[in-house]
C-alpha positions as semicolon CSV with decimal commas, in nm:
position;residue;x (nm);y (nm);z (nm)
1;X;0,271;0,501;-4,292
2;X;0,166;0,190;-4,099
3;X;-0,143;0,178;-3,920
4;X;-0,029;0,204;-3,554
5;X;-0,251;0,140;-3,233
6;X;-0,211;0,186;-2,907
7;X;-0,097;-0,064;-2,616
8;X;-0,362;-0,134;-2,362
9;X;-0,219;-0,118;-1,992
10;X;-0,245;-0,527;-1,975
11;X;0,007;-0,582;-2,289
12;X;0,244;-0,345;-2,194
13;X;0,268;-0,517;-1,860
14;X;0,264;-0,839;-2,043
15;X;0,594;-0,707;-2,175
16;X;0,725;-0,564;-1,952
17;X;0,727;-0,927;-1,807
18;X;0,459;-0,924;-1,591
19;X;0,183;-1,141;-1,525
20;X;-0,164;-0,956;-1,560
21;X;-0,437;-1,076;-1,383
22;X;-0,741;-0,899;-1,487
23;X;-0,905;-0,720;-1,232
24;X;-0,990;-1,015;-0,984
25;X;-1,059;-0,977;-0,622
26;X;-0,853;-1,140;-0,378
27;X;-0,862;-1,172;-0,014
28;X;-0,545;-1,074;0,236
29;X;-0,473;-1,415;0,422
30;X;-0,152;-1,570;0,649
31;X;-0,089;-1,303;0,803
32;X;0,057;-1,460;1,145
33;X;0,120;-1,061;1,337
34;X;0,103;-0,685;1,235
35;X;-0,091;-0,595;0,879
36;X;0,013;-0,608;0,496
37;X;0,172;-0,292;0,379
38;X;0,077;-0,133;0,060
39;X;0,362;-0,017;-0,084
40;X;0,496;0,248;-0,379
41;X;0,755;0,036;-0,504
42;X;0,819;-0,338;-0,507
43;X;1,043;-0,371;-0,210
44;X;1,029;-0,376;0,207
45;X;1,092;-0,058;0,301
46;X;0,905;0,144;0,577
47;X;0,968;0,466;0,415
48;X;0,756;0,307;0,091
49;X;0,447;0,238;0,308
50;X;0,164;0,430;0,200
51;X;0,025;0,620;0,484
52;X;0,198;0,343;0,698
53;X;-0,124;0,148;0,716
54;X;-0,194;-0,198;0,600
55;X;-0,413;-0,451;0,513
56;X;-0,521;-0,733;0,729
57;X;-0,635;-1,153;0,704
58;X;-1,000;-1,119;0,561
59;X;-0,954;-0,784;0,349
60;X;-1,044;-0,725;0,014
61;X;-0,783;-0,667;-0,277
62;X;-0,827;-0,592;-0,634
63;X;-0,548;-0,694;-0,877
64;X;-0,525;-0,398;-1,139
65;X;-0,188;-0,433;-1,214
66;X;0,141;-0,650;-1,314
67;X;0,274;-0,896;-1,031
68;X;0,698;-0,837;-1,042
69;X;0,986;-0,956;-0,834
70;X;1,150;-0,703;-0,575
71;X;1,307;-0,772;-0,253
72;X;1,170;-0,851;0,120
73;X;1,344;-0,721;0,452
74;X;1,693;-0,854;0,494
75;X;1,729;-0,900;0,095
76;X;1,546;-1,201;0,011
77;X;1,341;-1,230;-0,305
78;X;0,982;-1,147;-0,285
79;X;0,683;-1,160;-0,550
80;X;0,441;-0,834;-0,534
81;X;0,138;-0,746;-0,709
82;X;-0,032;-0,387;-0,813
83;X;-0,350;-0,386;-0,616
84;X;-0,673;-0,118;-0,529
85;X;-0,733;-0,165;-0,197
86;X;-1,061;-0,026;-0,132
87;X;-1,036;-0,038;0,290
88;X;-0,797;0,271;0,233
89;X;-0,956;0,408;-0,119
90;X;-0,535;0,373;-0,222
91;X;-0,308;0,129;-0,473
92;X;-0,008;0,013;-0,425
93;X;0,234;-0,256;-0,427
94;X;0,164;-0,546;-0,140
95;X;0,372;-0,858;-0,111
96;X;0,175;-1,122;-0,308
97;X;0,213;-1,466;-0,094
98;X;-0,035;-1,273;0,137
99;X;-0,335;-1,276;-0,106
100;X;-0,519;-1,550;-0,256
């Protein structure tokens, strides 16, 4: 029998087709009205929100998961990223042209 490991979180997202990034902070920013939602699933819908509270310009996000493509409101394409955000103790999806 071959010797067999297991996948760490980062390579299975890796292929899954993700991008990992390793744990780095980022900060919520260009937000022009109303707050970043953190969301269970990579796509604009209210009833995903968690708790219905969001991030906003200035907060602190850590990246501990894959970024993927999902959708925005009215359809479009967005990118989103797997965050902790620590404001709320909570992770979650969050639309990722918001954080840099």
């Amino acid at each position: 029998m071959a010797d067999m490991n297991k996948i760490n979180p980062e390579e299975l997202e890796g292929v899954a087709g993700g991008a990992y990034e390793g744990g780095a902070w980022k900060t919520v920013t260009g937000l022009t009205g109303g707050y970043l939602a953190i969301r269970t699933a990579p796509a604009a819908d209210y009833n995903n929100e968690i708790n219905h509270t969001g991030l906003l310009n200035g907060d602190k996000v850590q990246v501990t998961g894959a970024t993927v493509q999902g959708t925005t409101f009215g359809g479009g394409k967005a990118t989103y990223t797997w965050v902790y955000a620590p404001k709320y103790g909570v992770s979650g999806y969050v639309n990722a042209a918001f954080i840099k």
